[in-house]
N, C-alpha and C positions, 0 to 999 in steps of 0.2 A: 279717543275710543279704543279699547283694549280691543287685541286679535281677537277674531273667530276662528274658527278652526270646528271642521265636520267633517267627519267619516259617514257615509254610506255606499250601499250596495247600482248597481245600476244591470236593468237586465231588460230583455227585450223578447218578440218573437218565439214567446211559450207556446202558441197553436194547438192551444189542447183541442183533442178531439181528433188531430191529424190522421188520415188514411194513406196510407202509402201500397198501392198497384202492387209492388214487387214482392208484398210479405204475406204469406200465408197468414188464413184465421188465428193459430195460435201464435205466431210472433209479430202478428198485430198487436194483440192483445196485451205482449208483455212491449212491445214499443208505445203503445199508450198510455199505460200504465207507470212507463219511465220517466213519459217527460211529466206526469202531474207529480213521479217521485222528485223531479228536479227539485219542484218548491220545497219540498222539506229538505232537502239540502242547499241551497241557498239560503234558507233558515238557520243550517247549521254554519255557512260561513259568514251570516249576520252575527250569529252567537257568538262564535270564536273571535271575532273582529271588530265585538264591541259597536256594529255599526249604528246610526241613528235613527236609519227611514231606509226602506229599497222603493226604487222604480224602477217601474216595467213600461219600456218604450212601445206600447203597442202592440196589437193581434194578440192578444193573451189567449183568446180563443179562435182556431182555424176558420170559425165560420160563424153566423151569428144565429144558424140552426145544428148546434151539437145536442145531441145525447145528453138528456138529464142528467143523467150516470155520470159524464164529465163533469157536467157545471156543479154539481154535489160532493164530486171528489177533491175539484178542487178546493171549494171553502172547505173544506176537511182538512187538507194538505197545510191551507195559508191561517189555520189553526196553530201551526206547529209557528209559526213565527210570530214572534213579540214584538216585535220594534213596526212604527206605523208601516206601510203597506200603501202607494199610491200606483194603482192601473188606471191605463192610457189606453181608450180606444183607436186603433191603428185601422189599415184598409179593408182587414178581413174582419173586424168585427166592431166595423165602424155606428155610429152614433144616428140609426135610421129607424125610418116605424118595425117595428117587430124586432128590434134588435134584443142580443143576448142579454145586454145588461139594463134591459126593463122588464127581465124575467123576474113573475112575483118570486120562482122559487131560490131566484140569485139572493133578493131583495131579503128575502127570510134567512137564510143561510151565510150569507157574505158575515164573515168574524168585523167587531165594531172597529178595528184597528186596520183596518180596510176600506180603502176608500177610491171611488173611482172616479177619475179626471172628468168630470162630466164637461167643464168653463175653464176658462183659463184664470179664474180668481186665484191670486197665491194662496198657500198652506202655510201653514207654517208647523213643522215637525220641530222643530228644537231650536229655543234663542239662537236669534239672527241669522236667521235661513229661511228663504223663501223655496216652495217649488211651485211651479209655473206650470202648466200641460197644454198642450195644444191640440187637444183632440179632434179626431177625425168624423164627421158630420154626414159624407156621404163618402161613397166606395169612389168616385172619379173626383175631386175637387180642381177648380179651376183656375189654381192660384199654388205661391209657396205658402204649404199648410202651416210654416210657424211663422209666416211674417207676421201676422199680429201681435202675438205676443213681443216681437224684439221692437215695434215702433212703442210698446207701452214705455211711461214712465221706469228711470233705473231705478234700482233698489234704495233705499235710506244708505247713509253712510256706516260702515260697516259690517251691511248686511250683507250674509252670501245669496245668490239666487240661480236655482237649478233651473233648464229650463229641459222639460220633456216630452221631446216630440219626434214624428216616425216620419217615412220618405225617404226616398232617393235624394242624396245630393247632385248636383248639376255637375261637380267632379268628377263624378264615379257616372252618369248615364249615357248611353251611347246616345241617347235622343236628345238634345241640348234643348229641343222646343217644344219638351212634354212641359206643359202650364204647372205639373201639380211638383216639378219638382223642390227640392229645400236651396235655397241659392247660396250656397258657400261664402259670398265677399262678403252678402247680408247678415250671417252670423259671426264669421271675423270681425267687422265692425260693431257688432252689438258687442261682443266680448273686450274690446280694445276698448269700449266706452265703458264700459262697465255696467253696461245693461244688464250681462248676465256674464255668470262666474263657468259656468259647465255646460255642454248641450249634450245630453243623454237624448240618443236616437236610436231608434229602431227602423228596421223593413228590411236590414243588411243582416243575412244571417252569418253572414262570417265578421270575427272582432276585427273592426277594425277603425284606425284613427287615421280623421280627416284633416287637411290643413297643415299647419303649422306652429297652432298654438298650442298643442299636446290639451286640448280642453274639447274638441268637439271628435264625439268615440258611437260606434256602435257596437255593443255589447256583445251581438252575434246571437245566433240561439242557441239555448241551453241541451239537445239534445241537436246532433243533427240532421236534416232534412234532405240532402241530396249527397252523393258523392263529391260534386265540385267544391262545395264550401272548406275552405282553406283554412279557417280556424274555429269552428264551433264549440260549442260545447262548456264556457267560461263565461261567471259573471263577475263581472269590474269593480275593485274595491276602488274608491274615488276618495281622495282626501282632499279638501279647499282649505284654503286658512287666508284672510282677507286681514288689513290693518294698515294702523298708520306707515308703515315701510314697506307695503305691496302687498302684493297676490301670489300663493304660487299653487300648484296643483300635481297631485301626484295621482297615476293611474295604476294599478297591478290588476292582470286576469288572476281567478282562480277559479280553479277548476270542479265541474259538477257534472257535465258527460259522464256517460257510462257506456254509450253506444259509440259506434265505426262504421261509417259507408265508406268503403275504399271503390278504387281504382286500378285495375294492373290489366293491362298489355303482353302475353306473351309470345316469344316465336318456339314455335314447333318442327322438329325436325327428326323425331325418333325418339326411343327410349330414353334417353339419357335427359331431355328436354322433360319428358313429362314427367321423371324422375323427379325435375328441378320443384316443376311445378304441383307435383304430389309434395314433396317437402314443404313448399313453400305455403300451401293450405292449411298443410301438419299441423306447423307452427305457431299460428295463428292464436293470439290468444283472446279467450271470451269471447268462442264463435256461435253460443247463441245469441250476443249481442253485438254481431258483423252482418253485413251486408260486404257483398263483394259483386259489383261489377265487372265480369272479365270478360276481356277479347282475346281471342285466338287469332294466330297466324303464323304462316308455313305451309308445310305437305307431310301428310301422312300417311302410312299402308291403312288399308280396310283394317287390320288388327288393328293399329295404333289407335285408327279413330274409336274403335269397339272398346281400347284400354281408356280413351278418352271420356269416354262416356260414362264408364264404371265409375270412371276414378269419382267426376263430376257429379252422378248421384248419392255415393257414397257420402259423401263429404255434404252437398244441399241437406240430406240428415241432418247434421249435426252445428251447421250456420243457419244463422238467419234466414238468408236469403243467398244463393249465386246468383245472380242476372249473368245472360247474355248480351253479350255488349254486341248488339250486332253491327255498326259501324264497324268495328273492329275486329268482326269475325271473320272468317276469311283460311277456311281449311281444305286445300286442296288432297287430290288423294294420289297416292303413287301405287304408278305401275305390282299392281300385286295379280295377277290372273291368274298363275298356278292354284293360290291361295282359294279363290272366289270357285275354280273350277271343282274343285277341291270338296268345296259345301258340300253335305250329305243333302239336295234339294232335289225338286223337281217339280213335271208339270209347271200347274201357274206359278208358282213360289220360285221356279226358273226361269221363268218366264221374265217375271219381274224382275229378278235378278238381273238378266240379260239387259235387260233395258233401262233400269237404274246405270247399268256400267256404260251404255253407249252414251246416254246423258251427262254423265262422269266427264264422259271423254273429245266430249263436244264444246265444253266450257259455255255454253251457254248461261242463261240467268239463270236457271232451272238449276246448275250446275252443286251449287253446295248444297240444296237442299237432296239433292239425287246422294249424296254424298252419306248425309246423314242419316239417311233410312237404306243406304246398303249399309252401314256399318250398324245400323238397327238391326237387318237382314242376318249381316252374319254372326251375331251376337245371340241372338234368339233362335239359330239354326245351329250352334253351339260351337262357332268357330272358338281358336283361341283368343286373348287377347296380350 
């Protein structure tokens, strides 16, 4: 039998439709509008790469009640790509009565070159390549969702055979006795017997590869979804080539992100700190497509917290999102009273005053939120900052 040899795409955990709490209506709008942009750029790195088929590991849509408006943009989107096309129903938009993809308006819409893992029957996209899906049936399953497919018959002789399915590996979960997870030995052995050649998996939004064989990967999602995820944003050029002298398999991310949820921690301690941390916002590039989770810590004067607050609004302008990281927030205030006595106030507005700072000075639990509405206080009572 002559080599095979296949290039395609493998991607995972597109969640179109996603809502995300922390973004305002208008950078909602252009975060959901990114990740349907994702598919036409994974289209472009199908083009560029000559690929043969892409899979998609799963939850292609967040939920399996989205917005017309998504399920119409994306067959618009997976218009843009040529080469077949195989979606995998994953947790969230698993294979149940009323699901997304027995929408008649999917049904009308979906480009022919499109095709969605309904069984696990092989496909066959281009001599001597099977893909396999193990789609997901209900939102809790009671079992490892691909053991089926790895107990089938192996491939024909020199056939390659993808296999695409989503879940937690039992490597990777802290609950070793959740039923539904994917058992790791069980697909090293399918892959050593040569049941199957690759395990494109999804539900892991960060890329990442499991095992030992450099053949079982999750793709990660193409846009990302939280700050913790450690590698998002990449989908997997996967090369097989199968024959009489072996198997071997080469994996490359490339990259289709356009968004940033970060993370940063900083300590506070005066001017020269918030300095750091004004530059460091400055900097920041393509900040309407950032998210920035920050935490504060240290002490600062009622000024400082008041230049704090500026700085913080100014800048939520022009990113995405700032969150408060409130685990990590933690701004106490220093001794400033000259400062506070100082305020052009009176009556109640002194009143309050007075008793925000006795609060201050109490450290109670009250204590940083007392904190942040004196330095609201003396901000809007026109101290400096």
């Amino acid at each position: 039998m002559p080599d095979t040899t296949i290039r395609f795409l493998h991607s995972g955990d597109w969640q179109l439709g996603m809502m995300r709490r922390f973004l305002g209506p208008e950078a909602q709008a252009r975060y959901g509008q990114a990740r349907v942009d994702a598919i036409e750029r994974i289209g472009a790195v199908a083009a560029r790469t000559s690929a043969a088929f892409v899979v998609v590991a799963g939850d292609v849509f967040d939920a399996n009640q989205v917005d017309r408006k998504v399920v119409l943009r994306a067959c618009e989107a997976l218009r843009a790509l040529t080469c077949p096309v195989y979606l995998l129903p994953g947790n969230h938009d698993s294979l149940e009565p009323g699901s997304v993809w027995a929408s008649p308006m999917l049904a009308a819409h979906l480009p022919s070159h499109v095709e969605v893992l309904r069984d696990s029957d092989p496909r066959t996209p281009a001599p001597g390549v099977e893909v396999v899906g193990a789609p997901w049936r209900t939102r809790r399953p009671l079992r490892d969702p691909v053991a089926d497919v790895l107990d089938a018959d192996p491939p024909a002789e020199g056939v390659v055979r993808v296999l695409v399915g989503h879940g937690q590996t039992d490597s990777l979960a802290p609950d070793v006795g959740e039923p539904a997870l994917v058992r790791l030995r069980t697909l090293e052995e399918a892959l050593a017997a040569g049941r199957i050649h690759y395990a494109a998996l999804g539900d892991r939004h960060s890329r990442t590869s499991v095992g030992e064989s450099g053949r079982i990967w999750y793709a990660g999602t193409p846009e990302p979804t939280r700050p913790e995820e450690e590698h998002p944003g990449d989908v997997l050029l996967v090369e097989l080539s199968t024959g009489p002298g072996g198997s071997t398999c080469t994996v490359s991310p490339e990259r289709v992100g356009t968004w940033r949820l970060l993370s940063r921690v900083v300590e506070v301690d005066g001017d020269s700190s918030l300095d750091a941390l004004d530059r460091w916002l400055g900097e920041q590039p393509d900040k309407a497509r950032t998210v920035v989770r920050l935490g504060v810590r240290g002490a600062l004067s009622v000024a400082g917290l008041t230049r704090l607050e500026v700085l913080l609004d100014a800048q939520t302008e022009v990113y995405a999102a700032i969150q408060r990281w409130r685990r990590n927030w933690d701004v106490g205030v220093l001794p400033d009273d000259q400062m506070l006595d100082d305020l052009p106030v009176t009556g109640p507005a002194r009143a309050a005053l007075e008793e925000l700072r006795l609060t201050v000075a109490s450290g109670s639990d009250d204590a940083g939120e007392a904190a942040d509405a004196l330095a609201l206080l003396h901000r809007l009572a026109g101290g400096a900052a």
